[in-house]
Each structure stands twice: as structure tokens, then as C-alpha cells.
C-alpha positions as CSV (number, residue, x, y, z in Angstrom):
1,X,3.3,-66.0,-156.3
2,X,5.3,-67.1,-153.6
3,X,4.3,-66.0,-150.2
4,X,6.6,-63.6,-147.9
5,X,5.9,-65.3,-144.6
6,X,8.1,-68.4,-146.4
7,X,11.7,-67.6,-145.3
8,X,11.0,-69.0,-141.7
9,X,11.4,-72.1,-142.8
10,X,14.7,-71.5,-143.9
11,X,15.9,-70.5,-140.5
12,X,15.1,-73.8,-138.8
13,X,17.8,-75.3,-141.1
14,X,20.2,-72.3,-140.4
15,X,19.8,-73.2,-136.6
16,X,19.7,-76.6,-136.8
17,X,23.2,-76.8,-138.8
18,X,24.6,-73.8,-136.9
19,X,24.2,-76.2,-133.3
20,X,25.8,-79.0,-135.2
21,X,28.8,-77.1,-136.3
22,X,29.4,-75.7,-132.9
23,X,29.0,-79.5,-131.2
24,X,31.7,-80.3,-134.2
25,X,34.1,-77.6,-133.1
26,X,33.6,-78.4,-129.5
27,X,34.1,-82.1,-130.6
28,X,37.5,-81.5,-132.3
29,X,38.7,-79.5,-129.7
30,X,38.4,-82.2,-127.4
31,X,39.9,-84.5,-128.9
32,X,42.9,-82.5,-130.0
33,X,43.2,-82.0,-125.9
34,X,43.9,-85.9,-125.8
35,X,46.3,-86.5,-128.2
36,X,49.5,-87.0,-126.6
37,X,51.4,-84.9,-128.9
38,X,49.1,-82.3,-130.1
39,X,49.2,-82.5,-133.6
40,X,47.2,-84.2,-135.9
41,X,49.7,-86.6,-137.6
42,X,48.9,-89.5,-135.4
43,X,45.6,-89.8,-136.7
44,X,45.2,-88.7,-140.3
45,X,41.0,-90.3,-140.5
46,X,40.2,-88.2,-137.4
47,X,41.9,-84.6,-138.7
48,X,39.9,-85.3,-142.2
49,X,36.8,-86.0,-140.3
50,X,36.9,-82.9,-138.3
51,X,38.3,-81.1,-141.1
52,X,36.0,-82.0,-143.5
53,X,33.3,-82.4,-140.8
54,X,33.3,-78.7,-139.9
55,X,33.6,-77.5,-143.2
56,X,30.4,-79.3,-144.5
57,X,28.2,-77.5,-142.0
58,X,30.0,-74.5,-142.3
59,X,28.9,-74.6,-145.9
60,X,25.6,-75.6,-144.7
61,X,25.2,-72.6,-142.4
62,X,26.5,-70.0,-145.1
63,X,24.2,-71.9,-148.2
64,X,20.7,-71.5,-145.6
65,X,22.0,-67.6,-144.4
66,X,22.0,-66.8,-148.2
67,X,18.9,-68.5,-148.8
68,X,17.0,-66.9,-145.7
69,X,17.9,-63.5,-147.0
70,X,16.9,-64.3,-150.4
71,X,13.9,-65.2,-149.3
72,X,13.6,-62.0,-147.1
73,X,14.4,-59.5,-149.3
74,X,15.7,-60.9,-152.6
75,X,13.3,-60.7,-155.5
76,X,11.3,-63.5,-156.0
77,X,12.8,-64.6,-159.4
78,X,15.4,-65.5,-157.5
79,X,14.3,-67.9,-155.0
80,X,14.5,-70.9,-156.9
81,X,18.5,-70.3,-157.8
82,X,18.6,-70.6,-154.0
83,X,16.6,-73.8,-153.6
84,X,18.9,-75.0,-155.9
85,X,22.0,-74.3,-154.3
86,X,20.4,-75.4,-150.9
87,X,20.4,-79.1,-152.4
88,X,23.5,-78.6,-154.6
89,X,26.1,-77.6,-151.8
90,X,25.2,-80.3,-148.9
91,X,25.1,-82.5,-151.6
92,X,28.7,-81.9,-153.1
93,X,30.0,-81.4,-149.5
94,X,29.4,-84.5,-148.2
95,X,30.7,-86.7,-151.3
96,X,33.8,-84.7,-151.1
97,X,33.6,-85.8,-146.8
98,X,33.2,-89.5,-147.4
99,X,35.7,-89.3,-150.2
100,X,38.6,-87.7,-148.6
101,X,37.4,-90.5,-145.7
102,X,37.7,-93.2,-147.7
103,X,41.3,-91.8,-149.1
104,X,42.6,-91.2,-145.4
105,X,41.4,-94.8,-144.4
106,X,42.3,-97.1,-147.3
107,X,46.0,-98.3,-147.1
108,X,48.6,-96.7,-149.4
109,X,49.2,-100.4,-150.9
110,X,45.5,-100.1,-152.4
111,X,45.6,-97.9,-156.0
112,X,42.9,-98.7,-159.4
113,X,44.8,-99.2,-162.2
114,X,44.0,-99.4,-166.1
115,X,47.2,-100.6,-166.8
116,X,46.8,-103.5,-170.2
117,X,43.3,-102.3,-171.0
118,X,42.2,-102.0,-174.3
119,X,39.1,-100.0,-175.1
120,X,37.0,-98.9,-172.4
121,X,37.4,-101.7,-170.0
122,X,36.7,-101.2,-166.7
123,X,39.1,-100.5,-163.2
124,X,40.5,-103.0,-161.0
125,X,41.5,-102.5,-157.8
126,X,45.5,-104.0,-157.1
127,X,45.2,-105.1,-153.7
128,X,48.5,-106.8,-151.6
129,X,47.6,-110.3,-150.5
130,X,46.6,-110.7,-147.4
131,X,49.0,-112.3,-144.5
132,X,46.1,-114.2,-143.0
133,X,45.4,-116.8,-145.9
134,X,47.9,-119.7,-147.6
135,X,48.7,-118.9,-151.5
136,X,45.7,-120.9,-152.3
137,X,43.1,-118.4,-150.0
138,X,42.6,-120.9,-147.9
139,X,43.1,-119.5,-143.8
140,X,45.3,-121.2,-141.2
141,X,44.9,-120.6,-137.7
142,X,48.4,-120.5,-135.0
143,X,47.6,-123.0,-132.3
């Protein structure tokens, strides 16, 4: 039996995540009032990290609303399905934010290729050489 006072604690999340997204929006807006052109093309890693950013604890927000009410007036067979989705979607939202990071960050040179495996060899990552370091990887210095 799962006690009725229980759904509080749900609502500290709510708030919590709901003050973050806010300082987020507040964040991007900011920001967007410095760039010199006003559009996010300049900096590709910023627009993803706001986009992605405000869309995590949007998520957040809307997963902890459901799972309040749930827990309010739902019936209780239900209140594990939203426990579950309380750990599920943060979860899947931030690996999809430090993904799509990575992916605006990384140069376009980088890609993993599988090209002349046989079987079920692993990836390796093709990356340009890098102008800093003789043929031989050994580093010069200009004096």
C-alpha cells in the first residue's frame, strides 16, 4: 500500500527542474542578445546546447507534472509505470544532449569507418594528421 501523502515529493523535482529551465531560457536569450548577427549559425555548439539544453528539462518538467498527478489521483497500480518513466526520460534526454554535443563539436574531417573489416571487427576512428607534429609524430617548435 502506498501512502497518499507521497506525491509531495514529486513536486520538489517539478520545482526544482522548472527554475532550471527558466535560468536556461533566460541564459539563451542572453546570449542570442550578443551575437553580432543574431542568428545562431556562428556558433553551432552553443544553439545545440541551448537547444538541447532547454528541451531536457522541458522533458523533465512534463515527466515529474505527470508523475505528481499520478501520484495524486492516478490509481495506484499505476505509480510504478511513472517511476519508471521518471528515470527513463532524463536518462534518454541527456545521452541524446551530450551526443548531439559531441556531433556539433567534433570536426567534419573526423568519421568511424568499417571500411576492410571482416567479421565483427571493431570501429576506427579516421582522423587528419595533425599540422603540429613531423611525419614521424615527433613536434617541432617555430623559433
Amino acid at each position: 500500500m502506498i501512502p497518499d501523502h507521497f506525491y509531495p515529493y514529486w513536486i520538489s523535482f517539478m520545482i526544482f527542474d522548472t527554475i532550471i529551465l527558466l535560468l536556461v531560457g533566460h541564459k539563451a536569450y542572453i546570449h542570442y542578445q550578443t551575437l553580432p548577427d543574431r542568428s545562431w549559425s556562428n556558433s553551432s555548439l552553443m544553439a545545440v546546447l541551448v537547444r538541447d539544453s532547454f528541451m531536457y528539462f522541458l522533458c523533465n518538467v512534463t515527466v515529474f507534472l505527470f508523475t505528481t498527478l499520478l501520484w495524486r489521483f492516478g490509481p495506484q497500480e499505476l505509480a510504478t509505470v511513472a517511476n519508471s518513466w521518471s528515470l527513463v526520460v532524463p536518462s534518454a534526454s541527456a545521452g541524446r544532449l551530450l551526443l548531439n554535443m559531441r556531433q556539433a563539436y567534433k570536426p567534419a574531417s573526423d568519421h568511424v569507418t568499417t571500411a576492410g573489416l571482416s567479421g565483427l571487427g571493431s570501429l576506427h576512428l579516421v582522423c587528419p594528421p595533425s599540422t603540429d607534429e613531423d611525419e614521424d609524430g615527433s613536434s617541432f617548435d617555430e623559433d
